[in-house]
N, C-alpha and C positions, 0 to 999 in steps of 0.2 A: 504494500500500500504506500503509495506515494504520499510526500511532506505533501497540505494546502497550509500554507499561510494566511490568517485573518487580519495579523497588521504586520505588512509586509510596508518598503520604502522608508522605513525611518531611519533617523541617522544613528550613528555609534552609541551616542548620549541616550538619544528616548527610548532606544534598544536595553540598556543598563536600567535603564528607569521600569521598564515597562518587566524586566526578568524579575528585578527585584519584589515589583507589586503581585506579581503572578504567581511566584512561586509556591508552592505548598507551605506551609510553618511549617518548623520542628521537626524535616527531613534528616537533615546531618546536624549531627550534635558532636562540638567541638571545647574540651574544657574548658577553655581561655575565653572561648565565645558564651560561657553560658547558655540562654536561652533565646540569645539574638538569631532573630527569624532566617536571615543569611550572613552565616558565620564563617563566612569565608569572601575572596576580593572575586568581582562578579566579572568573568569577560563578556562583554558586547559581544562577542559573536565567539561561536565554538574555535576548538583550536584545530588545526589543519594538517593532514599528516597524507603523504607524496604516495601518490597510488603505489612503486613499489614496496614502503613501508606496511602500506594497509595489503597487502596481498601475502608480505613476510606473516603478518601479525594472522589473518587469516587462517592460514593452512596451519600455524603453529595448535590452535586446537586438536585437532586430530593427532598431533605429536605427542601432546603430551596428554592426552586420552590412551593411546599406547604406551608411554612413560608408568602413568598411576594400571595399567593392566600388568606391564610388565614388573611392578613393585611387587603389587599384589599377588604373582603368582609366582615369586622368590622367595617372599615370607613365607605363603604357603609351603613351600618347597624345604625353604630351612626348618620350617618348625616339624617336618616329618622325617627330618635327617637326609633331603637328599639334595642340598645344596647346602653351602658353607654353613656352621649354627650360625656365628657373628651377627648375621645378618638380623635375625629374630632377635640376636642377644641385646643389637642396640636398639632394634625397634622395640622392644618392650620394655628395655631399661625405665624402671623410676614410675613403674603402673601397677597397679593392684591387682592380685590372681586374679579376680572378677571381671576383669575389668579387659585382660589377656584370655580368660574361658569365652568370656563374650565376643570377642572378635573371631577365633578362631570356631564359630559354631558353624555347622555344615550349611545352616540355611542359609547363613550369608557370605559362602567362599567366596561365591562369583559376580557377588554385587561392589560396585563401581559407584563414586561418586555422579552425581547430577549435575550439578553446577562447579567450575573450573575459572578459576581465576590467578593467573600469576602477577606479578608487579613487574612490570620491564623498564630498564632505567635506555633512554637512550645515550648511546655513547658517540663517538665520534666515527665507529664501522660497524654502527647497526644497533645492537641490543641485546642486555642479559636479562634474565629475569633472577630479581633478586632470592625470591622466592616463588610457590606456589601457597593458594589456598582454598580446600573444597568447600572450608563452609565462610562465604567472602560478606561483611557487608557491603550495603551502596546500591544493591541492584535496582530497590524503589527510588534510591535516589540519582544516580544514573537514568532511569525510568523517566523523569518525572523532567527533569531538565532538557532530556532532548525532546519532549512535550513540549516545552517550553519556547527552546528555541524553534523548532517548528514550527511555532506562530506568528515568528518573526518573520521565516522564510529559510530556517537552517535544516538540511533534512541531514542529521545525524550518520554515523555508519550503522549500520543493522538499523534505519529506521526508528522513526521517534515510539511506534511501537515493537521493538526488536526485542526489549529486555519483558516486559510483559508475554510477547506471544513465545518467546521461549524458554520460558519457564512454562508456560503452559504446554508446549509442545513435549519437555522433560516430566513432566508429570503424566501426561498420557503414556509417555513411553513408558515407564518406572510401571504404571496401575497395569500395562498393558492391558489399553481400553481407551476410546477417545471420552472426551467431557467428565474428567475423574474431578470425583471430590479431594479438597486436599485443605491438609490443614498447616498451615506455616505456625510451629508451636515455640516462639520465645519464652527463654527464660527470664526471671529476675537479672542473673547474671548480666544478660543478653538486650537489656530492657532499652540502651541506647539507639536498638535497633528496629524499636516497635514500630515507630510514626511511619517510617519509607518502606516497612514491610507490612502494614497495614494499606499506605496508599497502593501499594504491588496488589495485593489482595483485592483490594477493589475493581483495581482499573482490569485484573483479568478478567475477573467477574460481568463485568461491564461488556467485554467485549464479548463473554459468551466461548468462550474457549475451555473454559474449567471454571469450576465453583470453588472457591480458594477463601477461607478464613483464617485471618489470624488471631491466632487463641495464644492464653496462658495457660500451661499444666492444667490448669487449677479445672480446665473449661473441657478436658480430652472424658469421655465417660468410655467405663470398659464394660464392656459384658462379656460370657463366653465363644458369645458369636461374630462378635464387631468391636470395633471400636467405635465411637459417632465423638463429633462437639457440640456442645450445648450452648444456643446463640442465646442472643441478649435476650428475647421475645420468650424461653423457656422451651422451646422446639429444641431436639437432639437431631440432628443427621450425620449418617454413616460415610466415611471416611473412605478412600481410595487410598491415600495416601499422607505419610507424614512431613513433611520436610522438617527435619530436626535441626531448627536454629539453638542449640543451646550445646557445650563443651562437655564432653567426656570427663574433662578433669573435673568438674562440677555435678556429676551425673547426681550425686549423691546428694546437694542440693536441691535437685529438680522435685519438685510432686508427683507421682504418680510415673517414674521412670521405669518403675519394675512393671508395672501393667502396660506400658508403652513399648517397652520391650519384648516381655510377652507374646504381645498380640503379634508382632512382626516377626517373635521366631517362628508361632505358628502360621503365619503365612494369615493372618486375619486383615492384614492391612500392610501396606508397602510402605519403607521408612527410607529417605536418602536425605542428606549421603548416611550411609550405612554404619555403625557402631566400631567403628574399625581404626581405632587411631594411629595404627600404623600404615595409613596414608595421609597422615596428619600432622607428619615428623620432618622437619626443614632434616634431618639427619640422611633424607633419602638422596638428598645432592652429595653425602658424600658416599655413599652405597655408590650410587650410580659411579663418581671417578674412581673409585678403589679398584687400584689396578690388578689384582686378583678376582673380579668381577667383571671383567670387561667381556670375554668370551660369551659369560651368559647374558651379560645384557645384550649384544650382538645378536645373537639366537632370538633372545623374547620380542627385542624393536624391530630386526630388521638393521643389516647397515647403514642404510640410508636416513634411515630416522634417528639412528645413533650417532652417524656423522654430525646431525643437524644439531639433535640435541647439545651434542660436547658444546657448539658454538653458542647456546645459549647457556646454559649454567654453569655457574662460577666454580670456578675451584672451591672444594668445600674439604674440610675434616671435621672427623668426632674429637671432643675436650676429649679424651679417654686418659686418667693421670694413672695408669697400668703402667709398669716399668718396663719397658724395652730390650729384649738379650743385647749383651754387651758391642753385639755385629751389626744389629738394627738400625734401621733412622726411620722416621717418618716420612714417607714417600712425598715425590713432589716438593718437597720444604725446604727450605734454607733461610738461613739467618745470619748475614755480614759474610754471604759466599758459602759458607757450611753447612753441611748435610744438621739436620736438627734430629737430635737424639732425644731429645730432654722440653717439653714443651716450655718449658721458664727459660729458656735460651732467647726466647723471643721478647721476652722483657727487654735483654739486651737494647734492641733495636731504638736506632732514633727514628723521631718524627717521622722523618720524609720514606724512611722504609718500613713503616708500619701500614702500609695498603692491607687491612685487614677490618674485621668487624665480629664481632663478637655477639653469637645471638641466644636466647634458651632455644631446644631446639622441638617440644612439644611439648601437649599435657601438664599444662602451669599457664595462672593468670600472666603468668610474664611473656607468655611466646606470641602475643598479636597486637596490636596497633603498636607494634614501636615498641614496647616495656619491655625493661630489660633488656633492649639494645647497647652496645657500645661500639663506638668508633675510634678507631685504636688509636688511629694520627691526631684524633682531636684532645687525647687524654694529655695530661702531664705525664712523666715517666713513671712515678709512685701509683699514682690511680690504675694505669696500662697492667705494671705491674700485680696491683691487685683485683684488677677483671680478671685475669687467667687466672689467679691463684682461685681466684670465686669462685668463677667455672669449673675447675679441675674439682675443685673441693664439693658438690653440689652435683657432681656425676651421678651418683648414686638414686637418686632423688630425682632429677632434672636434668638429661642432658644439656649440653652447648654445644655448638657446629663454631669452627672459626673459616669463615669463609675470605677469598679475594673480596674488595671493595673498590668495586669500577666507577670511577668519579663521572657521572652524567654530563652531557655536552651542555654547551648554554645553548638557551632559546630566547626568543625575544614571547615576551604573554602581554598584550592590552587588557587595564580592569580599570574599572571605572573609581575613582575616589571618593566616596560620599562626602566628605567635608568639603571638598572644594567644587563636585558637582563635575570635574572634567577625568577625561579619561588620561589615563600615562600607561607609560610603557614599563613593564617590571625584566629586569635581565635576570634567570633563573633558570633552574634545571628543572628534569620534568619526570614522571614516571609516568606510562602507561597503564591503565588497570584493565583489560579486557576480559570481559563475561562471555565465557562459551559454557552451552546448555547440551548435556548431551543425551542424544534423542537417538535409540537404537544404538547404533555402532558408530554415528559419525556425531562430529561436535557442531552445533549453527553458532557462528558472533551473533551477540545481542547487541553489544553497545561496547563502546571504550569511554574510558574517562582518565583523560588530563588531569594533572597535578603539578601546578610549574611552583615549585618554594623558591623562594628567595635565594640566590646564589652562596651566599655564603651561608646557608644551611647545610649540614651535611646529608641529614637523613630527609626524607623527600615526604609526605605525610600530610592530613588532610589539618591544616593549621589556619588557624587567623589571618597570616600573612600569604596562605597560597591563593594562587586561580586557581580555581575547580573548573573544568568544563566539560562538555562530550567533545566528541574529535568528529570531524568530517573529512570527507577526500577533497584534495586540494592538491591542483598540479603543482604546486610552489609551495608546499608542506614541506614537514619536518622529514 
């Protein structure tokens, strides 16, 4: 379906003016910003990215749709003894039996996440993606903006309804059945994410694609035959599907987690993405380079998808503070020219050769929006010092990944300045966020979303001082 514009012709300014009043309230919620209706600096027009950008970012869905298949069926494979343990060993590091009995249950070997979204930083030859994430926010608010701009006259990529109609097309796939009921169930945890996943709910609803509620726990009813949620009117309807917005590491917080469960081991109702936090582990970038793996991920991808892959994700390692036979070193590593035997060798390092970043690597409040990040070169030498010690010390518990940290090209981003009413140019780097939905075997773009911070920010992130925008095709893109 094609963008119509209703006030199409206006200039840069009454475009900023006109985003601002339109907008949904209390779509993205940003600490700094509190409750400010748009919390973040608003571009006049979307940001622009060069048809072979958007063709790269395209096909990359289906890459890494075989990435998380080819994870998924090496855990498998480790945890029955017939591929390395390691592999299991790290992805279940620091989870509870329950929690590891629960992912490995037969009913859900072969289930795959729904919804795929990586962060790509653009660089000066192309693009890594810093990470991956199956369960992403933003999608209502992504959603809602190239609504927006669509009225202006911006027709988004994947369409101003891309991010609504596939999710809806992922939820049929998943209930296999068209027009499935589904419930999008936030947590407390989770609660930042209601407003944009509520207007998601709607606007599906609306178009008649799926019947889509978003519920709290509190609102999911079980019985032994179904599941249903109970709307605000006191009516119960039967469920198709769950999409489980809320953290494994929190499972134990949720209400009603164990009947939610349940129900989808007996196949009562479909649940994506799937109980499986071992596709949920940033540690799987470093499974993937570990050079005793390469053979079988070769096998599971495909060359060619393996080729592709190496070019987009960073060099990564597990914190593992296990001691090394005295002949070892840490593959890939070095520090002032030398093989690294010892990960506190890295402390060594000045500023300028600490290209590194320090992340938790799953299953902890600290492993998403940014927390518990660190950025090596931006530390003092003492702090740098005591990130690794953290990390290393909190293996147990938590891993940490120390991955390469590929510094983002500059971009030029216009946002309009409410105080003084005109528009400026901000110089900044930018991440990509693109939403792929995946519908049988192959993955559809829904929408990308721009993030240009401030240049001398390091980490790139939805803040006060970013442009937020969707992306459209543009011969003279990024």
């Amino acid at each position: 379906m094609g963008c119509t514009a209703i006030a199409p012709g206006m200039t840069p300014l009454e475009q900023a003016r006109f985003l601002e009043e339109h907008l949904p309230p209390g779509l993205f919620r940003i600490a700094e910003g509190g409750d400010a209706k748009v919390a973040w600096r608003i571009a006049p027009e979307p940001f622009g990215l060069s048809p072979a950008t958007v063709e790269k970012i395209a096909s990359l869905g289906d890459d890494l749709l075989a990435f998380y298949r080819g994870l998924n069926a090496l855990y498998t494979r480790s945890a029955r003894g017939t591929a390395p343990e390691f592999i299991a060993e790290y992805l279940d590091r620091g989870k509870p039996d329950f929690v590891i009995r629960l992912a490995r249950q037969n009913r859900f070997r072969s289930d795959l996440v729904g919804v795929i979204r990586p962060d790509l930083i653009l660089t000066d030859d192309g693009f890594i993606a810093s990470e991956l994430d199956s369960l992403p926010g933003g999608m209502g608010f992504v959603g809602a903006m190239a609504e927006q701009y669509c009225r202006i006259g911006y027709e988004s990529i994947g369409t101003a309804e891309g991010i609504a109609d596939g999710f809806a097309a992922m939820a049929a796939s998943t209930a296999q059945r068209p027009h499935p009921v589904v419930a999008i169930v936030v947590s407390e945890e989770s609660a930042d994410y209601r407003n944009e996943l509520d207007w998601l709910a709607r606007k599906i609803t609306e178009r008649g694609t799926a019947t889509v509620y978003c519920a709290a726990p509190q609102e999911i009813v079980f019985t032994e035959q179904a599941l249903f949620v109970r709307l605000p009117d006191g009516r119960e309807e039967k469920l198709d599907v769950i999409y489980r917005n809320f953290e494994l590491f929190d499972l134990l917080n949720v209400p009603k987690w164990e009947l939610m469960l349940y129900a989808a081991r007996k196949n009562r109702v479909k649940m994506t993405p799937p109980p499986k936090p071992q596709l949920e582990e940033k540690l799987s970038f470093a499974l993937f380079h570990h050079p005793a793996l390469e053979d079988l991920w070769r096998a599971e991808l495909g060359p060619q998808t393996f080729e592709r892959l190496q070019g987009v994700f960073p060099q990564t390692w597990v914190l593992d503070p296990r001691r090394l036979p005295p002949q070892a070193a840490i593959h890939s590593l070095s520090a002032g020219g030398k093989p690294v035997f010892d990960w506190m060798q890295l402390a060594g390092l000045g500023k300028s050769e600490r290209d590194f970043v320090i992340k938790p690597s799953g299953f902890s409040p600290l492993a998403w929006g940014a927390r518990g990040v660190k950025v090596a070169n931006d530390l003092p030498r003492p702090e740098w010092t005591a990130a690794l010690s953290e990390a290393l010390s909190a293996y147990e518990r938590t891993p940490s990944i120390l991955q390469r940290f590929r510094k983002g090209r500059r971009v030029a981003a216009r946002w309009w300045e409410r105080e003084s009413g005109e528009i400026r140019i901000m110089e900044g780097r930018i991440r990509l966020s693109p939403y792929y939905f995946v519908v049988g075997e192959r993955t559809q773009l829904g929408g990308i979303l721009a993030t240009i911070a401030p240049a001398d920010k390091r980490l790139i992130h939805g803040m006060r001082d970013a442009v937020m925008a969707p992306c459209i095709l543009s011969e003279d893109g990024a």
